[in-house]
C-alpha positions as CSV (number, residue, x, y, z in Angstrom):
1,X,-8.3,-41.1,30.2
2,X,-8.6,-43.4,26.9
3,X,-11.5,-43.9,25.2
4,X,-12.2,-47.7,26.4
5,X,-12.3,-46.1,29.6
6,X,-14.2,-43.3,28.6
7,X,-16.3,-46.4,27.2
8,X,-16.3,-48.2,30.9
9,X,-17.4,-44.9,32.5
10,X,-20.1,-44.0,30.4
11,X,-21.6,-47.6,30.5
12,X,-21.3,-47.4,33.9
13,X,-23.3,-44.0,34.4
14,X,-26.0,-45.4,31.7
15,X,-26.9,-48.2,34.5
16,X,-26.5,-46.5,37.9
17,X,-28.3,-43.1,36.8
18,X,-30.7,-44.4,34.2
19,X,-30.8,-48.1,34.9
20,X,-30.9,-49.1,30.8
21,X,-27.4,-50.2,29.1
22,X,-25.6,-48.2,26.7
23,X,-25.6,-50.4,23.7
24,X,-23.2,-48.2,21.5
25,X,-19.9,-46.3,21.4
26,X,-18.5,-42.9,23.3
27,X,-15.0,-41.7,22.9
28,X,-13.1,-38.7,22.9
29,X,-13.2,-35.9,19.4
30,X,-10.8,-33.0,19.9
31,X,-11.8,-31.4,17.3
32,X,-15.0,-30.2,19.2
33,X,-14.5,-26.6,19.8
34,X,-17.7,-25.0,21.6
35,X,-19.6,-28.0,22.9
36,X,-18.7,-30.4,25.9
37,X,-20.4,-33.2,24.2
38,X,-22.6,-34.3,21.1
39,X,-25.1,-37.5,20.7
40,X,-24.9,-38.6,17.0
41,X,-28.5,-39.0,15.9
42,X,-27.9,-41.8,13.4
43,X,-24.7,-43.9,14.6
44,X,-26.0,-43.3,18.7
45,X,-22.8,-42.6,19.5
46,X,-21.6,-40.0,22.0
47,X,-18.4,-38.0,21.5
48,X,-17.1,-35.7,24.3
49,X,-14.8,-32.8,24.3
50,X,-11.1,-34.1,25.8
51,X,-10.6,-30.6,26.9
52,X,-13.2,-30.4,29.6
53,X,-11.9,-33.3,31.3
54,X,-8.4,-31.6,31.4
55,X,-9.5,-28.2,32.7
56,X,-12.1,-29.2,34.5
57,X,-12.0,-32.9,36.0
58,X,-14.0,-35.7,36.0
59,X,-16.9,-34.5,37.9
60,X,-17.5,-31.5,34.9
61,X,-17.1,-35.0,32.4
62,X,-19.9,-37.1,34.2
63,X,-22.1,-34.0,34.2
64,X,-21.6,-33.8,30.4
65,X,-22.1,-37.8,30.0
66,X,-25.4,-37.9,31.7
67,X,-26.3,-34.7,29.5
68,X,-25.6,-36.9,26.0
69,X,-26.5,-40.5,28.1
70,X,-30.8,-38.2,28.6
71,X,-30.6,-37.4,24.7
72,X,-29.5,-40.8,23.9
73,X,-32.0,-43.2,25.9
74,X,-35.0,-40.7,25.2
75,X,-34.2,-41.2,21.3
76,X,-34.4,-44.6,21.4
77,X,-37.7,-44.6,23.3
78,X,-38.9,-42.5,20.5
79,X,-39.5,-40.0,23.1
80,X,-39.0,-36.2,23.7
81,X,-35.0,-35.9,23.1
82,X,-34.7,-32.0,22.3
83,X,-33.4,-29.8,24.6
84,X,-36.4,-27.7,24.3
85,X,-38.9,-30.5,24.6
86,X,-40.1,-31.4,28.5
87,X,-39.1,-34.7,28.9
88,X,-35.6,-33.7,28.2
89,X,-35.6,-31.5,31.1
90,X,-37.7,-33.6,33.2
91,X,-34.8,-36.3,33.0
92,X,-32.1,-34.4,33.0
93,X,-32.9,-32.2,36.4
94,X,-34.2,-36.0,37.6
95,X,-30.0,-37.5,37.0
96,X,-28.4,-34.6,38.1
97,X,-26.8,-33.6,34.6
98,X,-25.9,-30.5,33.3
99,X,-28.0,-28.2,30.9
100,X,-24.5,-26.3,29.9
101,X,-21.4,-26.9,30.2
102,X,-18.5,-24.5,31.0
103,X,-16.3,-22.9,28.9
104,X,-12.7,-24.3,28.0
105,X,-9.8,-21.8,27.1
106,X,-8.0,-22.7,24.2
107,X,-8.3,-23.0,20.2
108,X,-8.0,-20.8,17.8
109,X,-6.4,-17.4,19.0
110,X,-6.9,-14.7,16.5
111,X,-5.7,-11.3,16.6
112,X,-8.2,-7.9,15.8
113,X,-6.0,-6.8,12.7
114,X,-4.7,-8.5,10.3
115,X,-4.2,-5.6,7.5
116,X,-3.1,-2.4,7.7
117,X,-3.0,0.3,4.7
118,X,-0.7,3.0,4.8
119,X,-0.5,6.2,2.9
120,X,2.4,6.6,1.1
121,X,1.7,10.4,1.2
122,X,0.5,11.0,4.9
123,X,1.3,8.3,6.9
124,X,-2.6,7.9,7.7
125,X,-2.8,3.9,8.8
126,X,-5.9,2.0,8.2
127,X,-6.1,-1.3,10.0
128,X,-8.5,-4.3,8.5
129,X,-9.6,-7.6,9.3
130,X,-10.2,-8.8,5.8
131,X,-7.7,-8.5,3.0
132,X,-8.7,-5.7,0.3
133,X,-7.3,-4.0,-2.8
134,X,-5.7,-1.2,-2.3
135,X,-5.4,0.4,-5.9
136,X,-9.7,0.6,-5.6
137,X,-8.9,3.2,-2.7
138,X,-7.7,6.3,-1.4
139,X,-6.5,7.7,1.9
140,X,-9.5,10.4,3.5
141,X,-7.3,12.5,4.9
142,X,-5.4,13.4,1.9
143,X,-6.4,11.2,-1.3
144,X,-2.7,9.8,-1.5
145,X,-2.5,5.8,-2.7
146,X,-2.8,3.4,-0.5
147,X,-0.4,0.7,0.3
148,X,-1.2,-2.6,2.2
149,X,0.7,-4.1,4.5
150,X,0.2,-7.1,6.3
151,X,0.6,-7.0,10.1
152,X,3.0,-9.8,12.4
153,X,1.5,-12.8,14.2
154,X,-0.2,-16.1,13.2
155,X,-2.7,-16.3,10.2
156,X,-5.3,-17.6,11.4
């Protein structure tokens, strides 16, 4: 889907759910990561994630739309738009929208351990997420220097 017909759809939803046009623009942002959607306070554009319509279809996408579509028209109304406030949820359960949305796979993949210290006495290994210096340490199990050593895969 391309953003003029993300544009088309969400126009469309604005007048069949909520019966007032959408004045402004929506496209796609990949570089959302945790949220399906977002309504930009001072623009009024919408962005949407492009990962929820690939995983999980156009019916998961509306839901999102008329999610962004109940912050947007309450804004401009000057009315409750918050998620916590009542006329949020009021409109939202009244269109059918979602309150969340599900979870995409994806992104960043990072592994436990990045750093490992090693003895160079005992053997003893240390793993670490965060890069340290070694010469301000000692092994516990035998007080031998410490070495680091940095373990295979992606930085991340």
């Amino acid at each position: 889907m391309t953003d003029q017909e993300l544009q088309q759809l969400v126009e469309t939803i604005s007048l069949q759910f909520f019966s007032k046009p959408f004045r402004h623009r929506a496209r796609f942002n990949s570089r959302l990561r945790t949220t399906g959607g977002r309504y930009l306070l001072r623009t009024h554009d919408i962005e949407l994630n492009p990962r929820h319509f690939e995983e999980h279809g156009e019916a998961e996408l509306i839901a999102i739309i008329k999610h962004e579509l109940c912050h947007y028209h309450l804004h401009l109304e000057k009315r409750g738009y918050k998620h916590s406030d009542r006329e949020f949820k009021e409109l939202l359960r009244e269109v059918g929208g979602s309150r969340y949305c599900r979870q995409v796979t994806g992104g960043r993949v990072t592994l436990p351990y990045r750093y490992e210290l090693v003895c160079v006495q005992c053997g003893m290994n240390y793993k670490r997420k965060r890069k340290m210096n070694p010469a301000r340490y000692r092994c516990g199990r035998c007080g031998g220097k410490l070495k680091l050593k940095q373990m295979a895969g992606p930085a991340g």
